[in-house]
N, C-alpha and C positions, 0 to 999 in steps of 0.2 A: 420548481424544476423547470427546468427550458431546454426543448428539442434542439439539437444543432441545424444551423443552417450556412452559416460560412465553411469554407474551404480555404486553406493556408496550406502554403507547401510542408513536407512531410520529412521531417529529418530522419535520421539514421538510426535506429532502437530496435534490438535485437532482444524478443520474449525470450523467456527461459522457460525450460522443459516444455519444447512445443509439441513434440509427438507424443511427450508424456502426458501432458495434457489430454490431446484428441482421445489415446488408445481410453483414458480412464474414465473421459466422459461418453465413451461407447457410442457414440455419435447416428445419427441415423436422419435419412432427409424425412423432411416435415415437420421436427422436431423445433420446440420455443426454448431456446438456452439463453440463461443471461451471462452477460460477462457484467461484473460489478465493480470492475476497475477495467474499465475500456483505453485507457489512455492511448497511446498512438494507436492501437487496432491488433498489434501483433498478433496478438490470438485470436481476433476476433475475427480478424477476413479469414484465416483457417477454420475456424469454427463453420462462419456462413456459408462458405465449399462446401463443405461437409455436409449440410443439410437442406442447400437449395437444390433444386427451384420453390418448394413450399415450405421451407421452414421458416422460420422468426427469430433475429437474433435482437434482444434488448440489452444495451449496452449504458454504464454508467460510468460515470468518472466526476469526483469534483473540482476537480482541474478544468475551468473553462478552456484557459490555451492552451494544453495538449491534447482538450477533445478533440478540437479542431481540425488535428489530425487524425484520427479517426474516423471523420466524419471523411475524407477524399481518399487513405485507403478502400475503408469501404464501396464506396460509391462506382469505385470500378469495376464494381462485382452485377449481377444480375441480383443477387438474393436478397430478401427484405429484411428492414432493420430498422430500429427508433433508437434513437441516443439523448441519453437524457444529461443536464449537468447537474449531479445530486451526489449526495452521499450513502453509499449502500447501507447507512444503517435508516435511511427511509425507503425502504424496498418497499415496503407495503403502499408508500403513496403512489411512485412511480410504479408498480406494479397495476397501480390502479387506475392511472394517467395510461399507459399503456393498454388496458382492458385486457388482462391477462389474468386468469384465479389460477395457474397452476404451469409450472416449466418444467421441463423435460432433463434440466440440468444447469448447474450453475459455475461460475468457474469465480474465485477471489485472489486474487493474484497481489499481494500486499506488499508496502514498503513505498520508496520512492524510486521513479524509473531513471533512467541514466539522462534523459533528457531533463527532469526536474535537479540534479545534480551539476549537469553539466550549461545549464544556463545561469549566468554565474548573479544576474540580479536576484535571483529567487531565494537567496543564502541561505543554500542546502549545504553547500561545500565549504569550507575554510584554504578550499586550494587554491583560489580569486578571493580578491577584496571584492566584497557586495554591502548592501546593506544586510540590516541583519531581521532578513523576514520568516522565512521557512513553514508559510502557510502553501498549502497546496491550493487553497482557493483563495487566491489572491481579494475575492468580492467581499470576503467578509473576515468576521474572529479578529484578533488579537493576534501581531507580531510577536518574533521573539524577544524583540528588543521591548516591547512593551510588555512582555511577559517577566523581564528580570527585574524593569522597574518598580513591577505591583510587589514582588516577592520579601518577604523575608530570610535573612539568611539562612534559617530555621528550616524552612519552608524550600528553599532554595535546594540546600543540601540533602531535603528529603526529595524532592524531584530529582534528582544526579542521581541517587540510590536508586528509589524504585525504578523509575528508566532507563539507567544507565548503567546500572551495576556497577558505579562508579565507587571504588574504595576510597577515592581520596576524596569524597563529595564536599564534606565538612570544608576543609582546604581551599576546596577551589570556589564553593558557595562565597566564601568570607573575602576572598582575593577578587572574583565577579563585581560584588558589590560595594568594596573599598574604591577600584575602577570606576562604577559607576558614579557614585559617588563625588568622583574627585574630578573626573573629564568626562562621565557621561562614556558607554561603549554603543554603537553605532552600525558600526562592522564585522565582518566575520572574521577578517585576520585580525583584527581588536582583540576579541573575543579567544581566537584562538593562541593569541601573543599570552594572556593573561594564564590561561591552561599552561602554556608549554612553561611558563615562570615559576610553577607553584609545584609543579607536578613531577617528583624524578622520573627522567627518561628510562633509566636501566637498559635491561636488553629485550626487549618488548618492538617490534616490526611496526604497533599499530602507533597511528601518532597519538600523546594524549591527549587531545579536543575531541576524539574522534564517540568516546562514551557525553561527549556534553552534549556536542552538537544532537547524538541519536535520540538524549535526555529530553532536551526543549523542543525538537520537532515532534516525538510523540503528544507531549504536553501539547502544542501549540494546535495539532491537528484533533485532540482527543483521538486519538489512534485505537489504542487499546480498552477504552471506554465504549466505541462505535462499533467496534469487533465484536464484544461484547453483547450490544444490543441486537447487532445482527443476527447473530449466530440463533439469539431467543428467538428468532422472528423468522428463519429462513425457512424451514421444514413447515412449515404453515403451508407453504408455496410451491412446493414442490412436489409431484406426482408420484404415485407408487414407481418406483424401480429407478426416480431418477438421480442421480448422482451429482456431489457435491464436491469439486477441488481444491483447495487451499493450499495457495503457496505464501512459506512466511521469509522472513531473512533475518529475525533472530530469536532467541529463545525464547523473552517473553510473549510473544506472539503464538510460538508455536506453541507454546505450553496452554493458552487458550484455548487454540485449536484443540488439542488432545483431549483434555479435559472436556469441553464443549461434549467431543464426540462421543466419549466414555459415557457422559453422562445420557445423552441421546441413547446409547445403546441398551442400558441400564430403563428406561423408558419406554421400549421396543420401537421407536422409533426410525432408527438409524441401525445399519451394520455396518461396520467399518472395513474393507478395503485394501489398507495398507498398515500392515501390524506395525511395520517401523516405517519414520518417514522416509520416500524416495529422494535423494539428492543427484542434483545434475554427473552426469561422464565427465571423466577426463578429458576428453576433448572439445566437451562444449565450456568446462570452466579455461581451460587454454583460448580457448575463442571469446569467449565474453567470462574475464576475473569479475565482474559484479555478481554471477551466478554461481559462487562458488561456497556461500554459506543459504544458497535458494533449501526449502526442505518443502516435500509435496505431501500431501496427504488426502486422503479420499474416503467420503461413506456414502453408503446408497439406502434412499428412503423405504423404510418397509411397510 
């Protein structure tokens, strides 16, 4: 884990459910909340209002270059803060680099932010030709492109399925690796030339690359593996009465979450919050369409 200390300018990235957020993590100065996906700050310079001049906001992301931003939001602020660059499913280290045994509240805000899609070498998108990487931490792991390599078709088509809820996985596993095969894929409109080739369009809005790409970035990032770990390990860390928010952006995620929570509450752990997940307003999905499959959810430790 490594403390931020550069400052790079600060693009344009718009958090979703920002007031929803504050209202559910009940917020109060003096209070230690971590944000576990800090990336540009959006929630987090809200958060550290909210609780300075004495609170502690610790802040995680494993995206080196969008902490970075983060790190000069914040910094305009009076309130105190550590930013770590790690994975929230090692909370307990950075928890402990931090000298913290217990936080007032936690916030996980999941998926990829509009700036990791919209910088087009990162190949999140298939809307630009990029390479074809789709790690969030560029410092380490296995690309995507190195990810189709090692695969079997077998193996291939069951990654489309489980991450992707891809019905045509089978199809497009065998068509990926007859490409690869034959010129090597490289690119993300490569990649996505070969989907839109195998895959009838019908009358479906979404484009078909759009379940592969979701497939290999979970894969590439262990996403739903990490969630996972976390989730076992967050309640350890967190104080009577304080509250945990998760926002997801698709179903297997949030079905984690859910579950997660049930099972906490079944434990006496955890009470949950919010009986169904909250989804963004009308007006905030007309302002920012990335927020418009966002679902929020909330328990508070007993």
């Amino acid at each position: 884990m490594i403390k931020m200390d550069n400052i790079t300018d600060t693009p344009l990235h718009k958090p979703v459910m920002v007031e929803e957020v504050l209202d559910y993590l009940n917020l109060q100065s003096g209070q230690t909340i971590l944000d576990c996906t800090a990336g540009c700050g959006g929630h987090a310079i809200k958060i550290l209002d909210k609780i300075k001049p004495d609170g502690f906001l610790i802040g995680i992301d494993k995206d080196m270059e969008i902490l970075q931003t983060a790190k000069q939001s914040l910094s305009k602020t009076t309130g105190k803060f550590k930013l770590y660059h790690a994975d929230y499913s090692d909370i307990d280290e950075v928890l402990r680099q931090a000298e913290v045994d217990k936080v007032n509240g936690v916030l996980l805000d999941l998926g990829v932010s509009s700036l990791q899609f919209d910088q087009a070498d990162r190949g999140f998108s298939f809307a630009k030709e990029a390479p074809l990487d789709m790690r969030m931490d560029r410092s380490r792991g296995i690309t995507a492109q190195n990810l189709i390599q090692r695969l079997s078709e077998t193996e291939l088509g069951e990654l489309l399925w489980k991450y992707g809820e891809e019905r045509w996985s089978r199809r497009i596993a065998r068509a990926i690796l007859k490409e690869e095969k034959e010129v090597g894929i490289i690119t993300t409109r490569q990649l996505a030339g070969v989907v839109e080739r195998v895959v009838p369009r019908g009358k479906s809005k979404i484009h078909p690359a759009t379940r592969v790409f979701q497939a290999l970035r979970i894969a590439v990032n262990k996403e739903l593996e990490n969630l996972e770990i976390f989730l076992d390990k967050i309640y350890n860390y967190m104080a009577v009465g304080a509250r945990i928010v998760i926002i997801s952006f698709h179903s297997l995620e949030d079905r984690i979450v859910k579950n997660k929570f049930i099972e906490m509450v079944k434990q006496n752990v955890f009470r949950i919050l919010t009986k169904k997940p909250i989804t963004p307003c009308e007006a905030e999905i007309r302002e920012n369409i990335r927020s418009r499959s966002a679902k929020l959810r909330v328990a508070e430790r007993i």
